[in-house]
N, C-alpha and C positions, 0 to 999 in steps of 0.2 A: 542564610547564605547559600549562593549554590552551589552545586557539589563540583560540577567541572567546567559550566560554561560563564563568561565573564558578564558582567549586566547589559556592557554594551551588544557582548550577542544576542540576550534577550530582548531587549530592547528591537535590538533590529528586527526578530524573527514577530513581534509583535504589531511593529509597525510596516513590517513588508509580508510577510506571513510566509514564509521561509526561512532556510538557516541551511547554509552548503559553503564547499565541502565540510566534512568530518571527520574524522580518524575514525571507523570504526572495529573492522575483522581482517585479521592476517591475509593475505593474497593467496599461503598455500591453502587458509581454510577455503576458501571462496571458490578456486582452482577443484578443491576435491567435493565443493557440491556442484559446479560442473558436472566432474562426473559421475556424480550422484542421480541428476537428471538424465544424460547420454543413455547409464544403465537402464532408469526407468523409462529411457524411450525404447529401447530395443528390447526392454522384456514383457512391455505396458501395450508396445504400439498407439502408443501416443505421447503427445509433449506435457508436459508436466504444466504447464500455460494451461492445457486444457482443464484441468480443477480452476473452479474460478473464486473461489472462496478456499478460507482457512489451509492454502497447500503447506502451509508451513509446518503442519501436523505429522504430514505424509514423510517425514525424512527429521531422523534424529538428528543432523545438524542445522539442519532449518529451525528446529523446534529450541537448541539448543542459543541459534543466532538470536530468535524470538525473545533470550532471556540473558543476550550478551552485557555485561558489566557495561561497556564503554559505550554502549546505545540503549540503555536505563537510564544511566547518569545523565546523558541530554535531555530524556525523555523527562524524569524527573523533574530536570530545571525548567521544561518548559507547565507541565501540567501539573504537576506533586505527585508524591511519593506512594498513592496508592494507583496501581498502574494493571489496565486491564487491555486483552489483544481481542481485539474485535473478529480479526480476521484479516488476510496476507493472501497474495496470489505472486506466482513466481511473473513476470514478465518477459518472454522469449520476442524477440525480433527477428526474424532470418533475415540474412544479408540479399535486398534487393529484391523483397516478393512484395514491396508496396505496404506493409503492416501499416498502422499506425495506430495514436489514441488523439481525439478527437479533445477539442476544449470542452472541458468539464469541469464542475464543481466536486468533489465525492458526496459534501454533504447533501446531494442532488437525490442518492438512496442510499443511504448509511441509517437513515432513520435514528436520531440521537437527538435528545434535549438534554442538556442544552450542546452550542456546537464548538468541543473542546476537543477534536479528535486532532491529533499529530500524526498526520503520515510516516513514518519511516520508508525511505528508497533506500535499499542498500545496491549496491553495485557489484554482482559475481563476475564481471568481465569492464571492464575501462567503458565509460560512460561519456561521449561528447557528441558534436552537432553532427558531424558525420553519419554516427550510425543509430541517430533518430534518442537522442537523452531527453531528459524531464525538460520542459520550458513551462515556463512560471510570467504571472501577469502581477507583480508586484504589488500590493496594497489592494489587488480586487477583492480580497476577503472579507474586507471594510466595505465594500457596495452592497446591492440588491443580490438575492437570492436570485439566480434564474432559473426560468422554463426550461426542459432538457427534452429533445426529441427520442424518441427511441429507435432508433435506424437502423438496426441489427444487419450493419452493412458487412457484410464477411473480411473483408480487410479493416475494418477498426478492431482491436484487441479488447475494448470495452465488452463485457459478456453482453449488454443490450444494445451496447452501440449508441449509446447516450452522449448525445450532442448539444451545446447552445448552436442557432441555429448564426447570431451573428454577434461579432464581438471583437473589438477593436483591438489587438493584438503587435501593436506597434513598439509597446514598451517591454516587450517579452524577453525576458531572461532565460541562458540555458544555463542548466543543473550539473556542470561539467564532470566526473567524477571519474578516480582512479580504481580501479577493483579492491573490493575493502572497505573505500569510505562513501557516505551515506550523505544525505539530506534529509531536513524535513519539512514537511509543508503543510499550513494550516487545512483542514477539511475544507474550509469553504474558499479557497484559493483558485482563480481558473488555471486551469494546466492542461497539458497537452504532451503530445511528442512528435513526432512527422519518421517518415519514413527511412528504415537504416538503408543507404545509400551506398558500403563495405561488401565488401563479399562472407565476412563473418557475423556471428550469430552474436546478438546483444543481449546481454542476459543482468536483471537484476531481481530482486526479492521486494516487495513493497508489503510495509507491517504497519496494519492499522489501530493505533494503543489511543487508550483515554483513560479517563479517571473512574473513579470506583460511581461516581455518584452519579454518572451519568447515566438519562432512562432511555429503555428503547422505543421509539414512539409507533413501530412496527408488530407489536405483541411481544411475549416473550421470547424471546432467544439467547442462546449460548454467547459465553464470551471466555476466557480464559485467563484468569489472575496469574500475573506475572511477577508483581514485586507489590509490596505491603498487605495491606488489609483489607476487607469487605465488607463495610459495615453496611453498606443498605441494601442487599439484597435484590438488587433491579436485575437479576444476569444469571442463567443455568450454569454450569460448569460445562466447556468441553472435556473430552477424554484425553489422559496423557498417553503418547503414544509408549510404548517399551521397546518398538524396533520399526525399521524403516518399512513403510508400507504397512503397519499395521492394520488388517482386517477390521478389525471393529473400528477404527479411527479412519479408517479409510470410508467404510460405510456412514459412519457418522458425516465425513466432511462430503462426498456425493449426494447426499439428500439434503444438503445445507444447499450446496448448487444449484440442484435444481429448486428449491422453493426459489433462489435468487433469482433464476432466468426466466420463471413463468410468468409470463406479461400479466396473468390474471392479480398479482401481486405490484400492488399498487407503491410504488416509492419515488414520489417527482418531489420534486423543492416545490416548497411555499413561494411564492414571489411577491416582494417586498418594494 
């Protein structure tokens, strides 16, 4: 039985490969990782978007969101009970500099067999079309695998700029969401966002969870057991953090980035 979501919402999220809105994190919590981020931009001199891998490390209530009751319980119903976080990037949009993310697949370089990975989008600020939210190509997760260009165009938010170059986008759904609650979206689903268009700053957390049994088809790498058990061993341990900005977790998750952004590192979709 599932633990909180109903059959027909699995159903849907399996037959569309999404599943939005969600109930998931208080607004005040969401509000104080705001300014959780604000801090680490004024003492970092830089935006907390700039880690492009595992940020969720970097701040004990991210790390803490990572392992919220009420976004396991989804998480669970969609994939079971032994639940592993690959890795999470905060997504910052400023209001009106053109940002965007490009149609993609994730499972494009997630490197994962098989492809069981569920997005989590959580939302630290009110999420809609206006200021550039998740948009989703319903049932393309059931298609072909695509080609993904790497265009390391400075206004995609994508760390490589990873692009299909063409892709019929007509039946595209936005991801609407209130600060707090979440979506999620199968890995191999195209999505996108377009440009926030507001004069404020869009901010959500995207956490990338799977199952215990899944391999990484990229060599070994870290993942982080979140909820049950690990019986087969395909996955290092990341570090838990003890305090926000932890040094050693902070250095662990910077050399995680950059193996991710050096193009000498090969991670394109098979195409099918």
């Amino acid at each position: 039985m599932p633990k909180v979501l109903t059959e027909e919402q699995i159903a849907f999220y399996h037959d569309n490969g999404y599943l939005a809105p969600l109930d998931g994190v208080d607004s005040a919590e969401t509000a104080a990782m705001c300014d959780d981020l604000d801090a680490f931009e004024r003492d970092e001199g830089m935006r907390a978007s700039a880690i492009v891998v595992k940020g969720h490390l970097c701040f004990r209530r991210s790390f803490e969101f990572s392992r919220h009751p009420k976004i396991l319980d989804v998480v669970e119903d969609l994939i079971g009970p032994n639940i592993m976080a690959l890795s999470s990037r905060f997504w910052m949009k400023p209001g009106r500099d053109g940002s965007f993310v490009s149609w993609h697949q994730d499972s494009a370089y997630f490197g994962l067999d098989p492809h069981e990975l569920v997005t989590v989008w959580l939302a630290l600020t009110d999420s809609k079309p206006e200021n550039g939210c998740v948009r989703v190509i319903p049932g393309s997760h059931k298609g072909k695998s695509y080609s993904h260009v790497e265009t390391y165009d400075e206004k995609n938010l994508l760390a490589r700029g990873q692009s299909i170059d063409e892709i019929d986008d007509s039946d595209a759904v936005d991801l609407t969401l209130r600060a707090g609650q979440f979506s999620c979206h199968h890995e191999r689903i195209v999505h996108g966002s377009a440009a926030n268009d507001t004069a404020d700053m869009r901010v959500g957390l995207g956490i990338f969870y799977f199952p215990a049994h899944v391999k990484s088809t990229l060599g070994r790498r870290p993942a982080d057991l979140v909820r049950g058990v690990d019986d087969w061993g395909n996955w290092d341990a990341d570090p838990t953090p003890t305090e926000d900005r932890d040094a050693r977790v902070l250095a662990h998750v910077l050399e995680a980035g950059e193996r991710y952004t050096n193009p000498k590192y090969r991670q394109e979709a098979e195409t099918a």
